[in-house]
C-alpha positions as CSV (number, residue, x, y, z in Angstrom):
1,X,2.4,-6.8,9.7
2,X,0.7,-9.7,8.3
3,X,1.3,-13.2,6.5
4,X,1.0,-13.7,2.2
5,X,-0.1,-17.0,1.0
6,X,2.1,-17.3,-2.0
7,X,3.7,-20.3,-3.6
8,X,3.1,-22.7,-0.4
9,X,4.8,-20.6,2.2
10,X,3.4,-18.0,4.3
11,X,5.6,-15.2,3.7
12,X,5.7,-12.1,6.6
13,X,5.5,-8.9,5.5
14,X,6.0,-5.6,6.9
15,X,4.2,-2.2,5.6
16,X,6.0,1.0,6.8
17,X,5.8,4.4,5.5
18,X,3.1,6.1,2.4
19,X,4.2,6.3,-1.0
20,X,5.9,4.7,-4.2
21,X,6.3,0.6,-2.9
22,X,9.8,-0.3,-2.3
23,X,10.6,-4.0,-1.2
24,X,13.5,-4.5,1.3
25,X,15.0,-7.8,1.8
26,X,17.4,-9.0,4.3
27,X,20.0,-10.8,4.5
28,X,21.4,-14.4,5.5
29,X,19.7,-15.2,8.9
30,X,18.6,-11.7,9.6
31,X,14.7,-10.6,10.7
32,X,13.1,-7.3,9.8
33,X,14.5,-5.8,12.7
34,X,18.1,-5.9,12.3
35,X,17.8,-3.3,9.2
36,X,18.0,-0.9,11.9
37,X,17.4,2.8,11.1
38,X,17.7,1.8,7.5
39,X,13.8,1.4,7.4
40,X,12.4,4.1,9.3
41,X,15.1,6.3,7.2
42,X,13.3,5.0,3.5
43,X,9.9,4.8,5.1
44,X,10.8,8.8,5.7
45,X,11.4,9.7,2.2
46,X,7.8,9.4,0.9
47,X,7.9,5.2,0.5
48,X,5.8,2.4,0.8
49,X,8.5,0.0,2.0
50,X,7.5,-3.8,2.0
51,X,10.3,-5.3,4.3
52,X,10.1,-8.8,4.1
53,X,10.9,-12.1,6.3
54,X,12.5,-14.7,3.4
55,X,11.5,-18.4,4.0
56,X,12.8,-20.0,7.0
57,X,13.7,-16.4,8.6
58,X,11.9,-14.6,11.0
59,X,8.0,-14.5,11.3
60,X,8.3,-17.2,8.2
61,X,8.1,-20.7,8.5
62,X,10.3,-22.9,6.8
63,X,8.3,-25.3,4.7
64,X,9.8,-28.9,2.7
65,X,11.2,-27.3,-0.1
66,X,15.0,-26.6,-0.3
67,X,16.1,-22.9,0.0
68,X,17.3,-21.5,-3.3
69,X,17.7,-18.2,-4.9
70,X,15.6,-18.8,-7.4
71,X,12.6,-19.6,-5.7
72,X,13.6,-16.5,-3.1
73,X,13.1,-14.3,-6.0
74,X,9.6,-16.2,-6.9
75,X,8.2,-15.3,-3.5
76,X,8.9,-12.0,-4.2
77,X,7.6,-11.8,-7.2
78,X,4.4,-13.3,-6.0
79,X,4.0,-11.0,-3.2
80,X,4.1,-8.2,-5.6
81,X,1.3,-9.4,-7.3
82,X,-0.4,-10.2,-4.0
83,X,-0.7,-7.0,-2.8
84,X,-1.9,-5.9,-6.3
85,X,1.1,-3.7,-7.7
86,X,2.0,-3.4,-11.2
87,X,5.8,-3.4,-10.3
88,X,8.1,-2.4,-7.1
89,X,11.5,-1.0,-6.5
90,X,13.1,-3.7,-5.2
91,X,16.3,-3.7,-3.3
92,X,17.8,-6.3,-1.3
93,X,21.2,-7.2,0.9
94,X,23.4,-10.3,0.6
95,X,21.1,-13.3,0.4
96,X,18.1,-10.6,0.2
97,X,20.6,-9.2,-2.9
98,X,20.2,-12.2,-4.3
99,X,16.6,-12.7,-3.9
100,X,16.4,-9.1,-5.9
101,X,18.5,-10.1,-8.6
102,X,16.3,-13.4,-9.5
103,X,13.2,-11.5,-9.0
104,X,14.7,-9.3,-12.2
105,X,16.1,-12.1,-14.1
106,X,12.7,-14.4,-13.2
107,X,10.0,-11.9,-13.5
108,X,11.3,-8.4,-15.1
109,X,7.7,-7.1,-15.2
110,X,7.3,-6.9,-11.8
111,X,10.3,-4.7,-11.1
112,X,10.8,-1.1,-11.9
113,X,14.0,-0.4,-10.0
114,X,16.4,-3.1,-8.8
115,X,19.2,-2.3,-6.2
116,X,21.7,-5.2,-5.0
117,X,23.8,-4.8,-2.2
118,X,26.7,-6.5,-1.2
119,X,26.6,-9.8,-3.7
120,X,28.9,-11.5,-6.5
121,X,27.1,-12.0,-10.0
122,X,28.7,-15.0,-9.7
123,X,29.9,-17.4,-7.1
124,X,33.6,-17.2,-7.3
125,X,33.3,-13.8,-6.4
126,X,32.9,-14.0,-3.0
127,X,37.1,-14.0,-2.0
128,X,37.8,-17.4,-0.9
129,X,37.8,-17.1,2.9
130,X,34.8,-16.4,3.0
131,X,34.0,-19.1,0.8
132,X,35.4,-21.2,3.2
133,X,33.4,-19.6,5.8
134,X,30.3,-20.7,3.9
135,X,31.3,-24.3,3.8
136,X,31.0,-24.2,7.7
137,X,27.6,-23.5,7.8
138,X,25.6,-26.0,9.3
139,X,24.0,-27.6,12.5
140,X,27.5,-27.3,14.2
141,X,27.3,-23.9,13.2
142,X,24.0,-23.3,14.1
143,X,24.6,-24.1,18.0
144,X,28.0,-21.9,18.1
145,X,25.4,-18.7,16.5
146,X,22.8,-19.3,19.6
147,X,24.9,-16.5,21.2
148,X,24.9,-14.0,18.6
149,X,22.3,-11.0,18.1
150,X,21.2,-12.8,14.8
151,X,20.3,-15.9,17.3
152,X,18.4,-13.5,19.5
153,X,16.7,-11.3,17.0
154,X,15.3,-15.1,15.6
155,X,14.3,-16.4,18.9
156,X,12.5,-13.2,19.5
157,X,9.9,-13.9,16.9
158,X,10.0,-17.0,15.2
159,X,6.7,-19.4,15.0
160,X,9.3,-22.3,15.9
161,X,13.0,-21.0,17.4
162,X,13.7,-24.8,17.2
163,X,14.4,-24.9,13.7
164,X,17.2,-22.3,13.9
165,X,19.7,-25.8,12.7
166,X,17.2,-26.4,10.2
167,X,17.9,-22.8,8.6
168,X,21.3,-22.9,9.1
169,X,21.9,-26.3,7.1
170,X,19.3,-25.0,4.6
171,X,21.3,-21.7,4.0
172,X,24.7,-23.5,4.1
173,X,23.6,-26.0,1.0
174,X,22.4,-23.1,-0.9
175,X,25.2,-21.1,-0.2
176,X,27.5,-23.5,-1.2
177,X,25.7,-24.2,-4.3
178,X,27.4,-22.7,-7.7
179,X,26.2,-19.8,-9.2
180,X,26.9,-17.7,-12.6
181,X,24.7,-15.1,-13.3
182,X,26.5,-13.2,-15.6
183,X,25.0,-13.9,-19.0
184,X,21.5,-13.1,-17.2
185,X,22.3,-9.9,-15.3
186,X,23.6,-8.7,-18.5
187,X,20.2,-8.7,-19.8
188,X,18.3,-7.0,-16.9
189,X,15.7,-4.5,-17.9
190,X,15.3,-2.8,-14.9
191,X,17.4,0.1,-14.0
192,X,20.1,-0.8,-11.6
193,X,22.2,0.1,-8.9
194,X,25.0,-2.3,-7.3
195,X,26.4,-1.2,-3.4
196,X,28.8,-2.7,-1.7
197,X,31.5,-1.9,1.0
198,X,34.9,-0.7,0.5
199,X,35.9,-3.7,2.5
200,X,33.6,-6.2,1.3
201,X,33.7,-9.8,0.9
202,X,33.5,-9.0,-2.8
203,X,36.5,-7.4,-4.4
204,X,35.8,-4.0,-5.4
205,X,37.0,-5.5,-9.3
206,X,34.1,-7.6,-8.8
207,X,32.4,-4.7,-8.1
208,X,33.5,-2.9,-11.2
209,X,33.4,-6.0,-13.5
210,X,29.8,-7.0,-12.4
211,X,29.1,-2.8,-13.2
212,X,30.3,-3.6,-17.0
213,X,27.8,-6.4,-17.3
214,X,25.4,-3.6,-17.2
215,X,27.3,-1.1,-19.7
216,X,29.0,0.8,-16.7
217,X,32.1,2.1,-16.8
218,X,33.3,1.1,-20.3
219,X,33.5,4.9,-21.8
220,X,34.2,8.5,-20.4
221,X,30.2,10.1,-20.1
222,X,31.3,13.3,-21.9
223,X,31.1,17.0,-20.5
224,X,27.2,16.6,-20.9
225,X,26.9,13.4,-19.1
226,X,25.4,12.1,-22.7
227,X,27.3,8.8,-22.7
228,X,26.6,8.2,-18.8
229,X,24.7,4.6,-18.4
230,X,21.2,4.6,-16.4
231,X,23.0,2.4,-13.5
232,X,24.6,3.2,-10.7
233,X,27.6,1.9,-8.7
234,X,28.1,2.9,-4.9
235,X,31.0,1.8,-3.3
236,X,31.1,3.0,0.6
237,X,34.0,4.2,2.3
238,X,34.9,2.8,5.8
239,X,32.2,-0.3,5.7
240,X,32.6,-3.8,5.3
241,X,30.0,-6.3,4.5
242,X,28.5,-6.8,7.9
243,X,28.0,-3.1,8.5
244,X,26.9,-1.6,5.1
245,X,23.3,-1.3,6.1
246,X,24.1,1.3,8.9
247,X,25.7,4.0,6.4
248,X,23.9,7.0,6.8
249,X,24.7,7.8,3.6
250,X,22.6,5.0,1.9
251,X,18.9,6.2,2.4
252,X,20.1,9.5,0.7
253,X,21.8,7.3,-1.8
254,X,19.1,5.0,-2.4
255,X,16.2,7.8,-2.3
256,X,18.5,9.9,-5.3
257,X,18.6,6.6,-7.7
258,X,14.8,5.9,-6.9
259,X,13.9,9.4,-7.5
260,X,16.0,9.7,-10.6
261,X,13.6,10.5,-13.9
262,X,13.4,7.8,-16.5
């Protein structure tokens, strides 16, 4: 448990667990901790899981710079090459999802696997309430959240629990920013997997359409499995966004794909 020096922000970082590194990132105003048993459960299939604390979040201080995906996935990037790896697995949750996804698009030779959880490739396809939600995110906001577990989970261990309203207007103008990634993800090297809830707040035709971007799903993969695509697409039965990350099925899920031979 320690701080990396990288791109002007101290990033926390998190070792847990002996083995091929995997990097874990959370998502929108989440610490370490609220992954739950998710952790312990990768950390127990033979990984080297790098959980993470994104910039503002947590252990990490917030610094001047505005919050964006982009530079997200360049602090990831940059701890990978911190601690001296030649590339990670990398798989990220909702904001953390979209931390990944620019670490692949940004800096492809630092990722060997790539698994997105519970994001749009785009924007619009969030469904529209919550949409709206996310135009609601603010200071205002902020104050309402004090009495939530994400409030108290923040309180618990960051450097200055004042500047919870400073994270929540940072996240709410980059959450209201547009966003298309599609002509990008479509060109991701790394091998893939996209999760997400059967009661997300993506529609599962997202789901499927953001799957296609990758070659998924376009063909029948034959009796031999010859014309089935490298990616993967898990939809979970019975979750919704907020409660995806306590599946037990995902460690099992996760640990197959990793696993998987090139």
């Amino acid at each position: 448990m320690t701080y990396a020096e990288v791109n002007g922000i101290s990033l926390w970082y998190e070792e847990h667990g002996e083995g091929a590194p995997l990097v874990l990132l959370h998502g929108g105003f989440w610490t370490i901790e609220l992954f739950g048993p998710l952790l312990p459960a990768l950390a127990a299939q033979g990984r080297r899981v790098i959980a993470v604390e994104l910039q503002g979040h947590g252990h990490t201080p917030d610094n001047d710079r505005p919050m964006r995906y982009e530079t997200l996935g360049d602090d990831v990037a940059a701890l990978i090459r911190h601690l001296g790896l030649p590339r990670a697995d990398v798989m990220g949750y909702s904001l953390g999802a979209g931390a990944a996804l620019r670490t692949a698009i940004q800096h492809p030779d630092v990722v060997r696997r790539l698994i997105v959880a519970a994001i749009p490739v785009r924007r619009t396809g969030w469904f529209p309430e919550v949409l709206a939600g996310t135009a609601q995110i603010g200071p205002e906001s902020a104050e309402m959240m004090k009495a939530s577990p994400l409030y108290a989970a923040y309180e618990r261990v960051a450097p200055h629990p004042e500047s919870w309203p400073v994270l929540a207007t940072k996240l709410g103008d980059m959450l209201r920013r547009d966003y298309d990634w599609t002509a990008e993800a479509a060109r991701i090297s790394a091998r893939t997997m996209l999760v997400y809830a059967d009661a997300d707040s993506v529609p599962t035709t997202h789901a499927a359409e953001f799957y296609a971007l990758l070659g998924g799903g376009l063909r029948d993969a034959e009796w031999d499995a010859s014309k089935r695509v490298a990616h993967r697409l898990a939809i979970l039965p019975g979750r919704t966004h907020y409660d995806l990350t306590g599946d037990p099925t995902l460690p099992t899920l996760v640990n197959d794909f990793l696993s998987a031979p090139d």
